[in-house]
C-alpha positions in Angstrom: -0.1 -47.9 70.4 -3.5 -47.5 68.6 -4.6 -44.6 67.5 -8.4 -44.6 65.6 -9.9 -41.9 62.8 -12.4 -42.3 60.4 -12.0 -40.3 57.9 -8.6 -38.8 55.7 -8.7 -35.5 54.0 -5.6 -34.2 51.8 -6.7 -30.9 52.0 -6.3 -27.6 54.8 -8.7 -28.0 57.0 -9.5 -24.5 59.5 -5.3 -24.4 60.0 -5.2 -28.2 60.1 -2.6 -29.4 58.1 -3.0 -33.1 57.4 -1.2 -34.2 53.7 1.5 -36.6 54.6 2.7 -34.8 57.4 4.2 -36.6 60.5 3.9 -35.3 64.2 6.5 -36.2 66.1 6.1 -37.4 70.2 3.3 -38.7 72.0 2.5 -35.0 73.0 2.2 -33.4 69.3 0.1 -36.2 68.4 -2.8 -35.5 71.4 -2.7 -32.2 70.3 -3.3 -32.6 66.4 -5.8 -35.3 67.1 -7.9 -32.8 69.4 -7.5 -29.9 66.6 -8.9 -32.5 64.1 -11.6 -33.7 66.2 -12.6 -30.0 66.9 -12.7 -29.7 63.0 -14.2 -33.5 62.4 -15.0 -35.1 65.3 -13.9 -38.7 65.1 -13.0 -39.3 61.6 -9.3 -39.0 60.9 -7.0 -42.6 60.7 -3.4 -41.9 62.1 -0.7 -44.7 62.4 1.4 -44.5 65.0 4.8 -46.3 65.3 5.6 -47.7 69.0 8.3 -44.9 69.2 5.6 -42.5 69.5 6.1 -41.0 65.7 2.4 -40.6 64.7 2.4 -40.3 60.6 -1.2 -39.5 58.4 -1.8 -42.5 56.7 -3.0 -41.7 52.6 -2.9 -39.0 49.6 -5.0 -36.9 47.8 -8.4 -38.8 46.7 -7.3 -41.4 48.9 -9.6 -42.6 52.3 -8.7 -45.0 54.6 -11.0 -46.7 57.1 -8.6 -49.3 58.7 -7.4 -49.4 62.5 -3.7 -50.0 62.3 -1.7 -51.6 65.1 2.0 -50.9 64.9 3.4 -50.7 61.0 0.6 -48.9 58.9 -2.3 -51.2 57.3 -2.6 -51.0 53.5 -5.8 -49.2 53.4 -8.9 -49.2 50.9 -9.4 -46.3 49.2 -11.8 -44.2 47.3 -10.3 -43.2 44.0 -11.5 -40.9 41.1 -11.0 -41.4 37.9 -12.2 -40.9 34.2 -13.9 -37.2 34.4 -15.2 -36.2 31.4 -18.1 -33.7 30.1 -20.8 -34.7 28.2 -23.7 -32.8 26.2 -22.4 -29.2 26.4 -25.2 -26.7 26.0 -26.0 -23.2 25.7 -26.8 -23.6 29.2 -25.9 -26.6 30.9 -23.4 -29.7 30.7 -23.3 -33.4 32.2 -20.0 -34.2 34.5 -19.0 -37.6 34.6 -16.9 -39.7 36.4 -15.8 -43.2 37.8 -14.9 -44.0 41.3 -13.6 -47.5 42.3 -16.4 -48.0 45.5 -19.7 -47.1 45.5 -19.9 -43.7 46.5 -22.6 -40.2 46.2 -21.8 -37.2 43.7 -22.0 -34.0 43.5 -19.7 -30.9 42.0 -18.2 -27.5 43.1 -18.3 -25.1 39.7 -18.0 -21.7 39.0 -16.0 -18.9 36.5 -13.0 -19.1 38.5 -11.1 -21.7 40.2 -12.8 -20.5 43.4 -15.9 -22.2 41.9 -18.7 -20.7 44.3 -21.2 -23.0 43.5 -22.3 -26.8 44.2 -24.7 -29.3 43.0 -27.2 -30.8 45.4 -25.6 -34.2 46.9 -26.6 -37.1 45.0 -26.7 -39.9 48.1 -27.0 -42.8 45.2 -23.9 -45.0 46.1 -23.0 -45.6 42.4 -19.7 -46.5 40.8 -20.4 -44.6 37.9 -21.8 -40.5 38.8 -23.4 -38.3 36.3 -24.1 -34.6 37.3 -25.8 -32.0 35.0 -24.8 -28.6 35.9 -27.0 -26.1 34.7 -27.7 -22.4 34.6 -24.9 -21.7 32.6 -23.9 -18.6 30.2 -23.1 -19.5 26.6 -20.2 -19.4 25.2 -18.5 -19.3 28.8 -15.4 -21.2 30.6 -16.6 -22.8 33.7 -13.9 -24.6 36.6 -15.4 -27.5 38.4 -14.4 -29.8 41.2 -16.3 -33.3 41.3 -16.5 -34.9 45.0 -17.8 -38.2 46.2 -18.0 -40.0 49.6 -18.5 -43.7 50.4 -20.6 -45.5 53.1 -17.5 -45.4 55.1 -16.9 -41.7 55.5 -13.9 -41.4 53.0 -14.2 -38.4 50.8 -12.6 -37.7 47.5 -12.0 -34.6 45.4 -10.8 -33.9 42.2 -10.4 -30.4 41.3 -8.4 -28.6 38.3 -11.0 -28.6 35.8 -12.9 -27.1 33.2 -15.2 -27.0 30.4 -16.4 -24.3 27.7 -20.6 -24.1 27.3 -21.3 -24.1 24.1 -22.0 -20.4 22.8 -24.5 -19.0 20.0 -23.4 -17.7 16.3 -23.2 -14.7 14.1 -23.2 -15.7 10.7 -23.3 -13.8 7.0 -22.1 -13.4 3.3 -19.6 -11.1 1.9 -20.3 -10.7 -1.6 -19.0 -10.7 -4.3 -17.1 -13.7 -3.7 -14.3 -11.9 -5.4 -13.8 -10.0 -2.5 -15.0 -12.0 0.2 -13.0 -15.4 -0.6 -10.4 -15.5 2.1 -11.8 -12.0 3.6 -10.8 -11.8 7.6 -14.1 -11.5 9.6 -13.2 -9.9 13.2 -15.3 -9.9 15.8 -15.0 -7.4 18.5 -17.2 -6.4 21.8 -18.5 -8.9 24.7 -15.9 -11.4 23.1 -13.2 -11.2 20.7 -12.1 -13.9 17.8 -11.3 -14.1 14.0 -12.4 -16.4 11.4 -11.6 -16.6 7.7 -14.4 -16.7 4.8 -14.9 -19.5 2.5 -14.4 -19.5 -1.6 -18.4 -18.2 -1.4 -17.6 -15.5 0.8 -19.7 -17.3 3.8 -18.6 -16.9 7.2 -19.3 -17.8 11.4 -18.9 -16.5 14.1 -19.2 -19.2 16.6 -19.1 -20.3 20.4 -20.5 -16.8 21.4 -22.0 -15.4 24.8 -24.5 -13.2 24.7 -23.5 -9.2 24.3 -23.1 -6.9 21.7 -20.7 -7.2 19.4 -18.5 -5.4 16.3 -18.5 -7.6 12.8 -15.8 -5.8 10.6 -14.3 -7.7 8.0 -11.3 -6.6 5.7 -9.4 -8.3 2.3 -6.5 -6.2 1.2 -7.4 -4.5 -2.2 -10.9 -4.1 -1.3 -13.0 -2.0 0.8 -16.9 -2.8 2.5 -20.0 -2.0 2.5 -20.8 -1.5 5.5 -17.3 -1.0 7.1 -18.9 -2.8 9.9 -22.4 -3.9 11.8 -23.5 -4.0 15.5 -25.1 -7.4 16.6 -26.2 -8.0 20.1 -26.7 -11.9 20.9 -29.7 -12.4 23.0 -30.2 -16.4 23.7 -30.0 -17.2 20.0 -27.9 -16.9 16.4 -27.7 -14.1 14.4 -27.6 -14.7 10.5 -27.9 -12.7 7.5 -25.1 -10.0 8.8 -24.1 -9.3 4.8 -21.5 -7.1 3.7 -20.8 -6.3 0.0 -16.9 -5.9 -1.3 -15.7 -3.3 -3.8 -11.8 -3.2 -5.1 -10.2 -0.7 -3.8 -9.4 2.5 -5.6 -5.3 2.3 -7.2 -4.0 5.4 -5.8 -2.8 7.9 -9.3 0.7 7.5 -10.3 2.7 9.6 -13.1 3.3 7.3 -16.0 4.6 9.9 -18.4 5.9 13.5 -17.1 5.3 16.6 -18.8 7.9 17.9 -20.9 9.7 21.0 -20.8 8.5 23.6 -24.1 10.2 26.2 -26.4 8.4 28.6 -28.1 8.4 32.2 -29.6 6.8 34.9 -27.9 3.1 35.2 -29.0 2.7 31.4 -29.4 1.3 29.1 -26.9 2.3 25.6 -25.3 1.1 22.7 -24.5 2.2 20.7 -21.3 0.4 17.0 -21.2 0.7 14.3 -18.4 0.1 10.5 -18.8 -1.2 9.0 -15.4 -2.7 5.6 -14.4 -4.3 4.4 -11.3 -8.6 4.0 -10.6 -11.1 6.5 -12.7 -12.2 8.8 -12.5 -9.0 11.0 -12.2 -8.8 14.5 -11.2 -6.6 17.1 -12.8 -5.0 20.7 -11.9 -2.4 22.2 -13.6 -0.1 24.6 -12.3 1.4 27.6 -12.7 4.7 28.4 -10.4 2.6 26.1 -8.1 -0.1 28.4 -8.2 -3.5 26.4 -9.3 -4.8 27.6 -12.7 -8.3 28.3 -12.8 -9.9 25.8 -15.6 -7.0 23.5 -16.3 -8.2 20.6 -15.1 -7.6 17.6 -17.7 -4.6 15.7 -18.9 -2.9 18.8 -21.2 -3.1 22.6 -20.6 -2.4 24.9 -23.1 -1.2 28.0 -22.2 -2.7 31.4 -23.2 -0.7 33.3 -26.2 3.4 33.6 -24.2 5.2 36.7 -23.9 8.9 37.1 -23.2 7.5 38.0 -19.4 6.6 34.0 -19.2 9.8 32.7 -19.6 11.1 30.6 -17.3 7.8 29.7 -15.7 7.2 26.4 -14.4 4.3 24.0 -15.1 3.4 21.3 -13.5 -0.2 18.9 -12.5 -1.8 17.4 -9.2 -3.3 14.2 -9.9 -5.9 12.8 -7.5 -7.9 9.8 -7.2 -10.4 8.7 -4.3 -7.3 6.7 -3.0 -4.8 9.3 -3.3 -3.1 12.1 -4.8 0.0 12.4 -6.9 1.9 15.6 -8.0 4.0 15.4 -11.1 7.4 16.8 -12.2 7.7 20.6 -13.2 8.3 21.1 -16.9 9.7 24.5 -17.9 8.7 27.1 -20.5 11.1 29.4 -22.6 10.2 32.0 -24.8 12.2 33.4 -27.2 11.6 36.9 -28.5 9.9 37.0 -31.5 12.0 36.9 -35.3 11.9 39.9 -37.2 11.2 39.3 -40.8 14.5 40.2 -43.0 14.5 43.4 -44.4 17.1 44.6 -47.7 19.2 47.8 -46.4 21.3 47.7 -49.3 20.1 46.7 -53.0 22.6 44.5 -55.2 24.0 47.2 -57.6 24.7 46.9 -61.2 28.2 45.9 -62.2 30.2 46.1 -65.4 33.1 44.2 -66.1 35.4 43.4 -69.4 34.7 39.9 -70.6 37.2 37.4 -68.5 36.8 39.4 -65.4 34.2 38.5 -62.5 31.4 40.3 -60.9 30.4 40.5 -57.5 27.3 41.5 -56.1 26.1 42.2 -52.5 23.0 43.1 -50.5 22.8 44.0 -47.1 19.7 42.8 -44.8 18.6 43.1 -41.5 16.4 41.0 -39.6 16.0 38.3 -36.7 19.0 35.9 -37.3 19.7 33.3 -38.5 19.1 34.6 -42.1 19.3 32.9 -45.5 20.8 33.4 -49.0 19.9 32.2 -51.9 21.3 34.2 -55.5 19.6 34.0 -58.6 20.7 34.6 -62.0 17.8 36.1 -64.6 15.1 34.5 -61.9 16.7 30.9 -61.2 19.1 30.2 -58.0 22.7 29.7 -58.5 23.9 26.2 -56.9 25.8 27.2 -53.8 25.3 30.9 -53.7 24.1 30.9 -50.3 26.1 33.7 -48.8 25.0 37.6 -48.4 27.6 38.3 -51.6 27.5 36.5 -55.1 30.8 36.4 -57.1 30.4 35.2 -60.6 32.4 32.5 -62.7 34.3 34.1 -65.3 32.4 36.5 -67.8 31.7 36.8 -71.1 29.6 39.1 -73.4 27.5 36.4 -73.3 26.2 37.6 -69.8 25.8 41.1 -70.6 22.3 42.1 -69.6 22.4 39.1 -67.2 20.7 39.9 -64.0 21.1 38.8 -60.3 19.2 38.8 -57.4 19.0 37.3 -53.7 16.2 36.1 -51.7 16.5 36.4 -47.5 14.7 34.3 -45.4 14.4 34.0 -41.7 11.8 32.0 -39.1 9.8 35.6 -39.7 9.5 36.1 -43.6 11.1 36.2 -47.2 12.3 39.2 -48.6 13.9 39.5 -52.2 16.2 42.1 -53.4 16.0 44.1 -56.6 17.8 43.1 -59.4 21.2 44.3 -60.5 22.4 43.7 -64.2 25.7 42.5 -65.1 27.3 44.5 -68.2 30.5 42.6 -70.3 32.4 44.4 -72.4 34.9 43.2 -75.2 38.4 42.7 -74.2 40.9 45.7 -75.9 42.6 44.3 -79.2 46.5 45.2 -79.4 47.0 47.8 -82.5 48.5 46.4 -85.4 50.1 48.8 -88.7 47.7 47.2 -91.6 49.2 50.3 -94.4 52.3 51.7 -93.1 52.9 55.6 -94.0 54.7 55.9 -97.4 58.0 58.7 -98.2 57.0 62.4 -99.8 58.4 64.5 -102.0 57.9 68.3 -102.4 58.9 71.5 -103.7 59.9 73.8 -100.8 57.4 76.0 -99.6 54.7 73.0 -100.3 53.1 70.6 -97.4 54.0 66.8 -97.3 51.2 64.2 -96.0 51.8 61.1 -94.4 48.9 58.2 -93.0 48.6 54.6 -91.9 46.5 52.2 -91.3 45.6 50.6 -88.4 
């Protein structure tokens, strides 16, 4: 059995299926030969085994122009091979490829894999084919199918692939290069993509379609000038988009807290913070976490305290253009004010025998703790440090001494009057020096006696 087409095609056809398939009986294969020639005309090769099995002869890419008489002939075939682009434009590109007979060109293209567009056929029977597509966007993917067809009928296809026209730039400085060494350039708008900048702070944006587009680059620890630029790409490159890098401000931090203060009513404190971070720094003190109106630098001193302010609570916001930091609360105490001392009761005078002691006392009032100090004739007795002074043993030798104390507090001195010390002799026992002598008399007379003592 002999069955005769021209032509093979690997692809759907209008509902014809025809890639390897086999029909099976004499009646199936009438009937897909008159759907093909409906499609065709005469042009599709069958071989047909005597059993009346009718199997498509050939593959994808693969045309074969042979009759076959039982067992299928080894048909020639047109093969593509070697596709490859060449001189990608803005605009256009070449498509080249090799086929193993002389055959025409020409090529299916498009955005998608649909393609949805085709080169004129180029009838030049050539081995080697070379289509330019053009009318392309920049900077755009394009899918393209190449197709050729020999002088025997046999077509071939080769779809699956694509190419990227080449796209327009947008290029600039960041400067210093402090800043823009290693800065992140992001592009953002008709296309997206990221590219680094160099040790100079130079950078590009490339392979771009037209459109408008976002340029914002960033470089942790540094902030731009401007944060970012519009560029719209219109057939050409864009240069000269500059941006200038500062560091970025060092939010404050607290390096040294302010400390808590004692004073005495009537004085006034001084609260003082330590901070670091990027100057100028702002300062506001506190009071009770109520702003106080003037105290803006590193210390505050208080107005003059009363007891009324004890307890209060001070403390000092911090701010910076990157931040703002709030620091510890110190406290305040205030005492009450010391009284100075004051002498209720004077030292008095004291009189003693020689060999006896003396004491002498003074009573004082005033804001404690107060201090002692005795004095003897105007000079202060070692250790006599107490509110009474008791002498060492006396002699007359200290008669007319006097003694004194001075009292002291945080408020004042105060000295006592001065109290003098009187020493007497000690008593001598009695002893008979002319002892009384005997008398004689006359009654009636008187008789005398005497000592001496």
């Amino acid at each position: 059995m002999r069955i005769r087409v021209r032509t093979f095609l690997s692809m759907n056809l209008r509902g014809v299926s025809m890639r390897g398939g086999h029909i099976n009986s004499r009646n199936q294969t009438e009937l897909f030969l008159q759907k093909v020639r409906r499609v065709l005309g005469q042009g599709l090769l069958l071989s047909a085994v005597a059993a009346g099995t009718a199997m498509l002869g050939g593959c994808t890419g693969l045309v074969s122009g042979a009759s076959s008489s039982g067992n299928p002939p080894s048909p020639s075939t047109l093969v593509i091979s070697n596709i490859q682009t060449a001189t990608i434009t803005t605009s256009s590109s070449q498509i080249v490829w090799a086929t193993n007979v002389p055959a025409n060109s020409s090529v299916d293209y498009g955005t998608t894999t649909a393609y949805g567009n085709s080169t004129p056929v180029d009838s030049t029977m050539v081995t080697s084919h070379q289509v330019t597509i053009s009318g392309l966007a920049a900077g755009t993917t394009y899918y393209y199918q190449v197709n050729s067809s020999d002088s025997k009928g046999n077509n071939g296809h080769s779809g699956g692939n694509k190419l990227k026209t080449a796209g327009f730039s947008i290029a600039g400085t960041i400067s210093p290069s402090t800043g823009g060494n290693g800065a992140t350039v992001t592009l953002g708008g008709a296309a997206s993509a990221t590219t680094t900048a160099d040790s100079s702070g130079n950078y590009t944006l490339a392979g771009l379609p037209n459109g408008t587009y976002m340029i914002t680059p960033s470089h942790a620890g540094y902030t731009f000038t401007p944060s970012s630029q519009s560029m719209t790409l219109n057939g050409g490159n864009i240069t000269g988009v500059n941006f200038t890098d500062n560091a970025a401000a060092v939010a404050p931090t607290i390096t040294t807290q302010p400390a808590n203060q004692t004073v005495t009513a009537g004085q006034t404190a001084t609260f003082a913070v330590v901070a670091a971070g990027t100057a100028p720094l702002g300062y506001q003190w506190q009071k009770n976490g109520v702003n106080i109106t003037g105290a803006t630098s590193a210390s505050y001193t208080t107005a003059t305290t009363t007891t009324a302010d004890s307890g209060s609570t001070f403390r000092v916001v911090v701010t910076n253009t990157a931040g703002t930091v709030t620091s510890s609360a110190a406290t305040l105490t205030v005492n009450a004010a010391a009284v100075a001392p004051t002498i209720t009761t004077q030292p008095a005078n004291q009189t003693v025998t020689a060999g006896q002691t003396a004491t002498f006392a003074v009573v004082a009032a005033g804001t404690a703790p107060l201090g002692y100090q005795w004095q003897k004739n105007g000079v202060n007795i070692a250790g006599a440090t107490s509110a009474s002074y008791t002498t060492a043993t006396t002699t007359t030798a200290d008669s007319g001494s006097t003694f004194r104390v001075v009292v002291t507090n945080t408020a004042g001195t105060v000295t006592s009057s001065a109290a003098t010390l009187t020493v007497n002799a000690a008593a001598v026992a009695p002893t008979i020096t002319t002892q009384p002598a005997n008398q004689t008399v006359t009654a009636g007379q008187t008789a005398t006696f005497a000592v001496v003592a």
